[in-house]
C-alpha positions in Angstrom: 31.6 8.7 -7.3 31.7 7.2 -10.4 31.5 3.5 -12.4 32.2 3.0 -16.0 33.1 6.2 -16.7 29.9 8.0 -15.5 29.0 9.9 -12.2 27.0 8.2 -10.1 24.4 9.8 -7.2 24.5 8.5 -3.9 20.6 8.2 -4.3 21.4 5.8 -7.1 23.9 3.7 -5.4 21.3 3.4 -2.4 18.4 2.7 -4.7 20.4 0.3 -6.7 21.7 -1.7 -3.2 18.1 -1.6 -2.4 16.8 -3.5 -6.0 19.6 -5.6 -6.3 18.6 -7.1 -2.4 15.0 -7.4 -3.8 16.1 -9.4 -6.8 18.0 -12.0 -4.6 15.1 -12.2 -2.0 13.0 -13.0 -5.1 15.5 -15.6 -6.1 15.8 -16.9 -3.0 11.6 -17.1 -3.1 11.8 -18.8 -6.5 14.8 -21.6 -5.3 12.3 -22.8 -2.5 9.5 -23.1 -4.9 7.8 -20.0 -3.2 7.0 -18.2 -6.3 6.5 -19.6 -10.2 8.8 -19.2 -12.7 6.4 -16.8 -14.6 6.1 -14.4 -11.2 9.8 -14.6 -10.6 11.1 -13.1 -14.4 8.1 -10.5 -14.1 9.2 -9.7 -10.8 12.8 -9.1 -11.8 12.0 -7.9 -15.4 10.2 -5.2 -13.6 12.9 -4.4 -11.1 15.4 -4.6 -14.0 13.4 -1.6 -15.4 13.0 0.8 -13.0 17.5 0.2 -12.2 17.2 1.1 -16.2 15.3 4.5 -15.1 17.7 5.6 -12.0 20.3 5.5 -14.0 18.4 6.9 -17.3 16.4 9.2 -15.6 16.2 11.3 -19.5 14.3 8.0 -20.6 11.5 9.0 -18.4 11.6 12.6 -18.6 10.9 11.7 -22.5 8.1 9.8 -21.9 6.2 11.8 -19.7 6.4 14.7 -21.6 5.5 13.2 -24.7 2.2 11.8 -22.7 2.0 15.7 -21.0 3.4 14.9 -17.8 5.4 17.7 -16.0 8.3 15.1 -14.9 9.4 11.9 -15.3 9.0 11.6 -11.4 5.4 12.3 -11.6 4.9 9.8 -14.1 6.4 7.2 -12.0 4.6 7.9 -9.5 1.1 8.3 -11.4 1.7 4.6 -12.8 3.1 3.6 -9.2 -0.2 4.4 -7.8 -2.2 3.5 -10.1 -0.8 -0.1 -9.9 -1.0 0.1 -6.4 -4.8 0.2 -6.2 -5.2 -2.7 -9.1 -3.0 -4.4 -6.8 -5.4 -3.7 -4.1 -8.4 -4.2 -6.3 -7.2 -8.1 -7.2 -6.3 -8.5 -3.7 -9.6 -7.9 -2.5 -10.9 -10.5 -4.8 -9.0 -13.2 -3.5 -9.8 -12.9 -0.2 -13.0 -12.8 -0.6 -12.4 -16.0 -3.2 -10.8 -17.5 -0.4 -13.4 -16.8 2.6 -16.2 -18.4 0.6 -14.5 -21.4 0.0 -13.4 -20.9 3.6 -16.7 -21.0 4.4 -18.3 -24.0 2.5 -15.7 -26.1 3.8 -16.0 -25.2 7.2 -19.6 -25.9 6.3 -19.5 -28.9 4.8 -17.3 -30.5 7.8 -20.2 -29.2 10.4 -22.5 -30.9 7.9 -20.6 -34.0 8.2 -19.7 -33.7 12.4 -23.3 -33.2 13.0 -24.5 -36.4 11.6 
């Protein structure tokens, strides 16, 4: 198949069906006042950039070997996972945030019921 002159994969056309859904959802998110302004154009500047590398995969391949990385794949998927667990990592930290202030709340109303 091809658009604008240049062959397109059917891995890219699903990929691209698939980032272009998760770029309304987000603005769908951001209309009902889900998200914050600053979250949504991350959100969608990061999308925007890895549609940029399915259809310039060579942008990656560069990249990666210029930082001694076998393929631009791998790259991706070294960064992927590494965000992943920072992800995780900040994750972790609000919920524990959030059960301690769970807890002196619930606290402070037995305080308050048993008197």
């Amino acid at each position: 198949m091809q658009l604008l002159g240049k062959e397109i994969l059917g891995s890219q056309l699903i990929l691209s069906a698939l980032i272009i859904f998760i770029i309304i959802k987000t603005l769908i998110s951001f209309n009902k006042k889900q998200i914050t302004r600053l979250f949504f154009i991350l959100w969608n500047f990061f999308w925007l950039i890895v549609l940029y590398f399915i259809f310039y995969p060579g942008f990656l391949v560069g990249l990666a070997k210029r930082l001694g990385v076998g393929r631009g794949v791998d790259l991706a998927i070294y960064v992927s996972v590494i965000c992943l667990f920072y992800l995780i990592y900040k994750l972790f930290i609000k919920i524990e945030k959030i059960e301690k202030q769970i807890t002196k709340i619930v606290r402070e109303i037995s305080i308050k019921n048993a008197k």
